[in-house]
C-alpha atoms as an extended CHARMM CRD file, in Angstrom:
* protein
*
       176  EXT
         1         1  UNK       CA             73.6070000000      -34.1560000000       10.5170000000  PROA      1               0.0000000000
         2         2  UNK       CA             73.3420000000      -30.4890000000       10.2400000000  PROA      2               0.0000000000
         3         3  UNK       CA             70.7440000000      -28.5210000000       11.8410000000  PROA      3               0.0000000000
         4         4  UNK       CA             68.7040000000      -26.1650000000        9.7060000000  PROA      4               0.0000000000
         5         5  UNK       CA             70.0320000000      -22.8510000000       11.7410000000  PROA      5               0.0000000000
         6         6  UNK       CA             74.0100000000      -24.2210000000       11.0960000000  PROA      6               0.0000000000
         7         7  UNK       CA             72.6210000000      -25.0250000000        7.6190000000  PROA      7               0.0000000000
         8         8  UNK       CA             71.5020000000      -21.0580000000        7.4770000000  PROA      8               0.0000000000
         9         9  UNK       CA             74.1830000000      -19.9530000000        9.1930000000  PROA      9               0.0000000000
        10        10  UNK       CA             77.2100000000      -22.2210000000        6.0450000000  PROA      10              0.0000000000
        11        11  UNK       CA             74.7930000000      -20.6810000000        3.6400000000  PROA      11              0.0000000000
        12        12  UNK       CA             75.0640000000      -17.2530000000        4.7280000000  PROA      12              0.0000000000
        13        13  UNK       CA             79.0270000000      -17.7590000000        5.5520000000  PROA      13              0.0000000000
        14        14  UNK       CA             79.5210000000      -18.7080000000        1.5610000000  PROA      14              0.0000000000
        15        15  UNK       CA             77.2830000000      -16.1650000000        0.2230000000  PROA      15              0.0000000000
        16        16  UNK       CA             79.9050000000      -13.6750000000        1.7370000000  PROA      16              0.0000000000
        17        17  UNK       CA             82.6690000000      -15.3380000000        0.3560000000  PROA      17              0.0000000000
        18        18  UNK       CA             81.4460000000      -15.5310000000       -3.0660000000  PROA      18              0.0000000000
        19        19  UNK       CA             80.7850000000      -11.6520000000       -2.7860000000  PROA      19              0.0000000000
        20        20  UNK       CA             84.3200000000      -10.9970000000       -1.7390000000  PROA      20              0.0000000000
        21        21  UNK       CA             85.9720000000      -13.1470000000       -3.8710000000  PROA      21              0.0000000000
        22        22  UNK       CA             87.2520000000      -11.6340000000       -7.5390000000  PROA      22              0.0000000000
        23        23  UNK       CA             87.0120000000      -15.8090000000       -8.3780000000  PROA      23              0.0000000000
        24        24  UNK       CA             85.9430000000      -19.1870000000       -7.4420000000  PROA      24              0.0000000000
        25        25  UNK       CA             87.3850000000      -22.6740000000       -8.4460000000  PROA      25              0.0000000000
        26        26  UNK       CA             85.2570000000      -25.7150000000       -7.8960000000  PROA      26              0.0000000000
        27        27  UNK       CA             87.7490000000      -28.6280000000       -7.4420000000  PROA      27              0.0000000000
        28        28  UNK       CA             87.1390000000      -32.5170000000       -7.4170000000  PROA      28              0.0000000000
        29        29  UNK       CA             89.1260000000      -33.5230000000       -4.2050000000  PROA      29              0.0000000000
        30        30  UNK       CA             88.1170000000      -37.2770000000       -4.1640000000  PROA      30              0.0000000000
        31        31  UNK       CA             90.4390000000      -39.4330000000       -3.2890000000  PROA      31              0.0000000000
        32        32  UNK       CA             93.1590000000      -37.1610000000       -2.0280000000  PROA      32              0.0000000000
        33        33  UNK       CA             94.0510000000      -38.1630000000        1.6710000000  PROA      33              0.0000000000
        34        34  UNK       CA             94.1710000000      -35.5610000000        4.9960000000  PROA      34              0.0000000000
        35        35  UNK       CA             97.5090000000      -34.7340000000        4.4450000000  PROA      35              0.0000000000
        36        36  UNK       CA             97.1800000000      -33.4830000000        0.6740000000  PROA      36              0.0000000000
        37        37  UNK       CA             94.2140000000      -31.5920000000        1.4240000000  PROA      37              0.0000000000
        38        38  UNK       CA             95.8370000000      -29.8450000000        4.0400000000  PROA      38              0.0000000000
        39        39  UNK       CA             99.0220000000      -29.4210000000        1.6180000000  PROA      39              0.0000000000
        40        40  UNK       CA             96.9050000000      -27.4080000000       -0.8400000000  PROA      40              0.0000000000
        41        41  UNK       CA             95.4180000000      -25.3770000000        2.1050000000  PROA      41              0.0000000000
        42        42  UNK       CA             98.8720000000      -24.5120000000        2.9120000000  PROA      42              0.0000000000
        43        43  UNK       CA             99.7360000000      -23.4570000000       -0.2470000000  PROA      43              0.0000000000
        44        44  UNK       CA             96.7140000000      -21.6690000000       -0.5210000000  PROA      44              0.0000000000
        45        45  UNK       CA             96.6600000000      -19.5200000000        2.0710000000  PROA      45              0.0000000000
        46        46  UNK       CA             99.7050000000      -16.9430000000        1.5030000000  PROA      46              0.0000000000
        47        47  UNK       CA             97.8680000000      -16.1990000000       -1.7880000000  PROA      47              0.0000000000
        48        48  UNK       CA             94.8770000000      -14.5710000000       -0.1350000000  PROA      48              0.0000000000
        49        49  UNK       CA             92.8940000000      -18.0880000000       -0.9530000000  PROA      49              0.0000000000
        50        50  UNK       CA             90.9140000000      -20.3020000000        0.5160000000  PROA      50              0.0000000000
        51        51  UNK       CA             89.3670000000      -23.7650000000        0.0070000000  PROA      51              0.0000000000
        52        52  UNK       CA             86.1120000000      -24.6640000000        1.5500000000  PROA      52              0.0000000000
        53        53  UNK       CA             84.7830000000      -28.2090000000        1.1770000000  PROA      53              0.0000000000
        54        54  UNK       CA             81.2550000000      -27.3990000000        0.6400000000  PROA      54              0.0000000000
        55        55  UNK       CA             77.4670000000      -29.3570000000        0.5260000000  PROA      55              0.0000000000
        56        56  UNK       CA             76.7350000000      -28.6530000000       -2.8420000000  PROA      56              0.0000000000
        57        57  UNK       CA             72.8820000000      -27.8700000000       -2.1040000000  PROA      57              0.0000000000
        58        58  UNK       CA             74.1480000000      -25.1740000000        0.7130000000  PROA      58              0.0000000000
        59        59  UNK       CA             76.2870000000      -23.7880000000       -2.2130000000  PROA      59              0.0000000000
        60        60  UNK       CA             73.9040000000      -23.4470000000       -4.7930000000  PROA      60              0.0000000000
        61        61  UNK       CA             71.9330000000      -21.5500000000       -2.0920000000  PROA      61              0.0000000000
        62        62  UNK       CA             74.4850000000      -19.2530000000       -1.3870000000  PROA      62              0.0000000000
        63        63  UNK       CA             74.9800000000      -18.6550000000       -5.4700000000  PROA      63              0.0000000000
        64        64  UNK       CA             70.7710000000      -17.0700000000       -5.8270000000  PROA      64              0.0000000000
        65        65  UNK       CA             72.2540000000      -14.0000000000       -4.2010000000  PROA      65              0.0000000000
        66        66  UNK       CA             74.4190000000      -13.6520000000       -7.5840000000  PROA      66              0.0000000000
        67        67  UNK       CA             73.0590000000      -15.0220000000      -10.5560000000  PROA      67              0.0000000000
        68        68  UNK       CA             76.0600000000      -14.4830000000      -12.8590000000  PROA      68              0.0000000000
        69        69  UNK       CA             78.2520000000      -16.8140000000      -10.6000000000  PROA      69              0.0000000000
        70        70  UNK       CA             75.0020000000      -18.7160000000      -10.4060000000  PROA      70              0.0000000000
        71        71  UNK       CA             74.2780000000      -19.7140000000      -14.5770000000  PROA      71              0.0000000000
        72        72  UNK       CA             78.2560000000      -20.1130000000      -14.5850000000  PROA      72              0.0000000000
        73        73  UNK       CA             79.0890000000      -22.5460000000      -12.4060000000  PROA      73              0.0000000000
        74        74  UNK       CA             75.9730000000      -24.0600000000      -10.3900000000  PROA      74              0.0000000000
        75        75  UNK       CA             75.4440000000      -27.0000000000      -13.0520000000  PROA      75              0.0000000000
        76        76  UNK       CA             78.8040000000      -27.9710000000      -12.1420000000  PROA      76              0.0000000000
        77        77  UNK       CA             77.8490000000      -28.9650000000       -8.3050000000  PROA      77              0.0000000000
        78        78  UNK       CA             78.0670000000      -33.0150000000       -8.8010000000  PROA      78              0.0000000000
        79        79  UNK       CA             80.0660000000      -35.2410000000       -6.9250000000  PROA      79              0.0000000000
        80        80  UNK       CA             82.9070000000      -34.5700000000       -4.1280000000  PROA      80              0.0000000000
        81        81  UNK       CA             83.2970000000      -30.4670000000       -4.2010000000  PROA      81              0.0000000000
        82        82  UNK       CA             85.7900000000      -27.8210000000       -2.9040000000  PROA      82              0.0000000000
        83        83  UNK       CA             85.4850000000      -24.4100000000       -3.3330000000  PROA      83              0.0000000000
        84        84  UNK       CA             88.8390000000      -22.2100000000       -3.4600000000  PROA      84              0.0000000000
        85        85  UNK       CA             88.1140000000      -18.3870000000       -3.1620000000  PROA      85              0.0000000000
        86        86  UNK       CA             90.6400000000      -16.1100000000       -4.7190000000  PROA      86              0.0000000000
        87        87  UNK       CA             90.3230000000      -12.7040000000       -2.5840000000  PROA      87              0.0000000000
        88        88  UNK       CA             92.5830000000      -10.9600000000       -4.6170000000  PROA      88              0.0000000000
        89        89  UNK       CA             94.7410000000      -12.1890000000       -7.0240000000  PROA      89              0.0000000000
        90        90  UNK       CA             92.7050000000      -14.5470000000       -9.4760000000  PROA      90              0.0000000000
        91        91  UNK       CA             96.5500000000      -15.9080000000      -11.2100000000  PROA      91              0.0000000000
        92        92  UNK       CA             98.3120000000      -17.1530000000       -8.1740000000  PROA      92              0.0000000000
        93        93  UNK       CA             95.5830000000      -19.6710000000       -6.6960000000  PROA      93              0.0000000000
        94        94  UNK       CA             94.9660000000      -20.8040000000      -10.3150000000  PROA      94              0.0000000000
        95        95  UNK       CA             98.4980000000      -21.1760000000      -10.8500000000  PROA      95              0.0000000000
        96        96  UNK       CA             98.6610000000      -23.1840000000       -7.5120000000  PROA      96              0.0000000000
        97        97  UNK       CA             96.0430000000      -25.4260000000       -8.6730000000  PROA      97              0.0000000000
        98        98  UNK       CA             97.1540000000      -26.2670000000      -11.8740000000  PROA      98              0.0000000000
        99        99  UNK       CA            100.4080000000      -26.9400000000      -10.1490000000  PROA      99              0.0000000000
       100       100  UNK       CA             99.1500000000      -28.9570000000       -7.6070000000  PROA      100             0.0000000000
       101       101  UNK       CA             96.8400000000      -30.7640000000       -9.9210000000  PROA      101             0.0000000000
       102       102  UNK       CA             99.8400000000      -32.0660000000      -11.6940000000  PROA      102             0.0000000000
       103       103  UNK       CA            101.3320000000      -33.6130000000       -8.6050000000  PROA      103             0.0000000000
       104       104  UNK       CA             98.3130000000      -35.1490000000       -7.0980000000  PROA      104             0.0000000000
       105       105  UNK       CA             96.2920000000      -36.4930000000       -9.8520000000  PROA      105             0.0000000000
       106       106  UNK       CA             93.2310000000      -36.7400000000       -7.6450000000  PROA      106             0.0000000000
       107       107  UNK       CA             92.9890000000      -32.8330000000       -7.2360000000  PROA      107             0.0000000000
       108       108  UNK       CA             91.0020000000      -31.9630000000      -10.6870000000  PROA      108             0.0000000000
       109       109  UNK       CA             90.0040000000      -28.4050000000      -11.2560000000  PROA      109             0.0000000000
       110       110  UNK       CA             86.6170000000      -28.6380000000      -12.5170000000  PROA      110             0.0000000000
       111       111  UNK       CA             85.3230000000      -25.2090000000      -13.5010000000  PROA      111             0.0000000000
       112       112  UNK       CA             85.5690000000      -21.7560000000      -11.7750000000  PROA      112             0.0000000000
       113       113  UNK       CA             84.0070000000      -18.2580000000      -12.4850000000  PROA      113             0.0000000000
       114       114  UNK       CA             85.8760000000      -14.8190000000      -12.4090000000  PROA      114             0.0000000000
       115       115  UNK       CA             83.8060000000      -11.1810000000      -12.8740000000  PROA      115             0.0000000000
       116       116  UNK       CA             80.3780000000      -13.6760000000      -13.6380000000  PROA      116             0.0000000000
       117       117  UNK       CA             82.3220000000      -15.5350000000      -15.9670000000  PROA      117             0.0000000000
       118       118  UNK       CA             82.7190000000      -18.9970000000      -16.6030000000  PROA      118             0.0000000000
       119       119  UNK       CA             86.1320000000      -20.8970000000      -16.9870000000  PROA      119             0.0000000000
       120       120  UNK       CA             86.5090000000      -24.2000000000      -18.2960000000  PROA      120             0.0000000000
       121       121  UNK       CA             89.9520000000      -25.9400000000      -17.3950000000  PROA      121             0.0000000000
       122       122  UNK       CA             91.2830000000      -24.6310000000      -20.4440000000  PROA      122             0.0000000000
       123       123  UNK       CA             90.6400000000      -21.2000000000      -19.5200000000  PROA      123             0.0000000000
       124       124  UNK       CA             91.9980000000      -21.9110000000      -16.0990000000  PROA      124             0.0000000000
       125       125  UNK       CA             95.5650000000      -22.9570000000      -17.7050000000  PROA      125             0.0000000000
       126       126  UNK       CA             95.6060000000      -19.7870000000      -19.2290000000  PROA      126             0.0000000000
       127       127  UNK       CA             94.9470000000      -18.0210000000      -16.4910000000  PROA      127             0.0000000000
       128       128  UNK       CA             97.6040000000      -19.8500000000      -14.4230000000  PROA      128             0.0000000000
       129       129  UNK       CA            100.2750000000      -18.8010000000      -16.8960000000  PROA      129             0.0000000000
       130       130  UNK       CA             99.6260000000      -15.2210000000      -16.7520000000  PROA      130             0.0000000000
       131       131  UNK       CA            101.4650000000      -13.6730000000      -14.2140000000  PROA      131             0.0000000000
       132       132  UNK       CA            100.8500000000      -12.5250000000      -10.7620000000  PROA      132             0.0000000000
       133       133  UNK       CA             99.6160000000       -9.0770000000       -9.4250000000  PROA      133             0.0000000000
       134       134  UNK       CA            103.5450000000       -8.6360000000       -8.0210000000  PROA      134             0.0000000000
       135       135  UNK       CA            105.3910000000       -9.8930000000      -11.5630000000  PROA      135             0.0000000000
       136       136  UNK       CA            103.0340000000       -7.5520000000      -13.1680000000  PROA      136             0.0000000000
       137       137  UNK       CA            104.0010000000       -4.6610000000      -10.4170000000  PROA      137             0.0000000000
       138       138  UNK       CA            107.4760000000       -5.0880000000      -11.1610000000  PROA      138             0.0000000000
       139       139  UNK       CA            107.2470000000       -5.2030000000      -15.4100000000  PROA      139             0.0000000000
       140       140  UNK       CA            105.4080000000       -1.6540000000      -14.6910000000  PROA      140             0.0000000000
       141       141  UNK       CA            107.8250000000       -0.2090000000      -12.6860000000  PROA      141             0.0000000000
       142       142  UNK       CA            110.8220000000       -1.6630000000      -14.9820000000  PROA      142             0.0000000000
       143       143  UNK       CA            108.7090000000       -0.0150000000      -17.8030000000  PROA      143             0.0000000000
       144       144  UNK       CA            108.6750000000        3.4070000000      -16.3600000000  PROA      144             0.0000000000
       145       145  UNK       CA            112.0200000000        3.2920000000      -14.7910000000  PROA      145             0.0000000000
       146       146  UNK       CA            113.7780000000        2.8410000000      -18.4180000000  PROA      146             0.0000000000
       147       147  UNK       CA            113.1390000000        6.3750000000      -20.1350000000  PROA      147             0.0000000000
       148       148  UNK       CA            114.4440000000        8.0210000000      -16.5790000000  PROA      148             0.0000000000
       149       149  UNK       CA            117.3360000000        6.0750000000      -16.9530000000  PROA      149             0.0000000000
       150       150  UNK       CA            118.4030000000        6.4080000000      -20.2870000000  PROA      150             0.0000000000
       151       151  UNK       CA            117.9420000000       10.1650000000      -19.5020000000  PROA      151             0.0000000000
       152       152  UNK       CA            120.2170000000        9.5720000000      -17.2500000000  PROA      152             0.0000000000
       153       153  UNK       CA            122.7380000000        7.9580000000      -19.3310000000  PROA      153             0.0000000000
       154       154  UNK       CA            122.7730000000       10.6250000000      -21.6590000000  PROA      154             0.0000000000
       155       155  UNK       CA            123.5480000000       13.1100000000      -19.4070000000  PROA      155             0.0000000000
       156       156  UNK       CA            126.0060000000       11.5010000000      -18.0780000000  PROA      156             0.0000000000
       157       157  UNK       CA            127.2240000000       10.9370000000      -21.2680000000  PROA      157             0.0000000000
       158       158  UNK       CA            127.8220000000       14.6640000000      -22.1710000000  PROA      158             0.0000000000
       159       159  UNK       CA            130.3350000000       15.4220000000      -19.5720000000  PROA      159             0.0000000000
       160       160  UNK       CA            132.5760000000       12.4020000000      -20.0260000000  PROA      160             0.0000000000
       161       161  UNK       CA            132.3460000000       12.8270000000      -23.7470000000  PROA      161             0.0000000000
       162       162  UNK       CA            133.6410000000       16.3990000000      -22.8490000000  PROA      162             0.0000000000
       163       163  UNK       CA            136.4090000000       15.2960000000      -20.6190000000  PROA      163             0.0000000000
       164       164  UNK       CA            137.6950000000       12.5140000000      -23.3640000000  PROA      164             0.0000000000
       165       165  UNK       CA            138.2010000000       15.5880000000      -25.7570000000  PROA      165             0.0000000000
       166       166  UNK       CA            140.1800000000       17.6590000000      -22.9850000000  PROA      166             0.0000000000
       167       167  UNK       CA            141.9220000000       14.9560000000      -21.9620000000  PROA      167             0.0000000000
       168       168  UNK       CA            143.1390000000       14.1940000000      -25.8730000000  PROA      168             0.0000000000
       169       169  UNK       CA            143.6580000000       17.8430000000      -25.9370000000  PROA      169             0.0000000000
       170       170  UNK       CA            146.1100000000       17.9210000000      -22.9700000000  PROA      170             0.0000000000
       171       171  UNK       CA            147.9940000000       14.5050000000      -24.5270000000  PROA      171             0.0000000000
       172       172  UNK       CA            148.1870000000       16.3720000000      -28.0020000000  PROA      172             0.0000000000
       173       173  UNK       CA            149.6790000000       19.3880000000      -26.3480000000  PROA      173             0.0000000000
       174       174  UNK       CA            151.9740000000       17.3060000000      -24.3200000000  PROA      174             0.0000000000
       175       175  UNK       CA            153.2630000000       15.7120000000      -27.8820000000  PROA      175             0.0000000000
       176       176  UNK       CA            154.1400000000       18.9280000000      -29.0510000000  PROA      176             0.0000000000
């Protein structure tokens, strides 16, 4: 039984992690074992993620201090609850989930909120197929690096061009 300062003390802890986090996932764990729980933690964690098995009373606490995440996920608080916290990236723990959700049919992804807005699980899927912050780093940098480099190639381009013509110049003369 928790005392009312540790109660306090969980509700304060999760009001600061739903102000940090860019989204939340509530997750049905029931049924999954230790092991699979501590799988998904794993997986979790490199992302800038965390799950937090939560009293859902405590968490509904913590959501008054933000009444967007509040009236978009607080109706959802019934059963056997996780909370994962996406810190950064929203993507790559919603990716995870769906993932994971497929392997372990006992891990269902319930509802989650992102910027004070709701996500169904269809919503979710979508957002697990976009890609990540990195992916999307990398398309940028592709995109920016391809005018330099065709630049380049015509330069380039010039000179050799130039040197075909002497060198069938020279050949010719040679002929002759």
């Amino acid at each position: 039984m928790m005392t009312k300062a540790r109660k306090v003390e969980e509700v304060a802890t999760l009001s600061d992690k739903f102000g940090r986090a860019k989204a939340a996932f509530l997750v049905d764990f029931k049924g999954m074992d230790v092991e699979e729980v501590t799988k998904l933690r794993k997986t979790l964690s490199p992302l800038n993620s965390e799950m937090r098995v939560v009293r859902n009373t405590l968490a509904k606490q913590a959501l008054k201090n933000y009444p967007e995440m509040e009236s978009a996920i607080s109706a959802d608080f019934v059963g056997t609850n996780a909370i994962v916290f996406a810190y950064e990236d929203a993507s790559a723990p919603a990716k995870a989930l769906s993932e994971f959700s497929k392997e372990i049919e006992q891990l269902q992804v319930k509802t989650g909120v992102m910027d004070g807005k709701a996500l169904d699980e269809a919503k979710i899927k979508v957002l697990a197929t976009l890609p990540g912050k990195d992916e999307l780093r990398a398309q940028l940098l592709a995109v920016l690096q391809a005018p330099m480099s065709k630049f380049v190639g015509t330069l380039q381009a010039v000179p050799q061009g130039f040197a075909r013509v002497l060198d069938a110049y020279r050949q010719k003369q040679e002929q002759q």
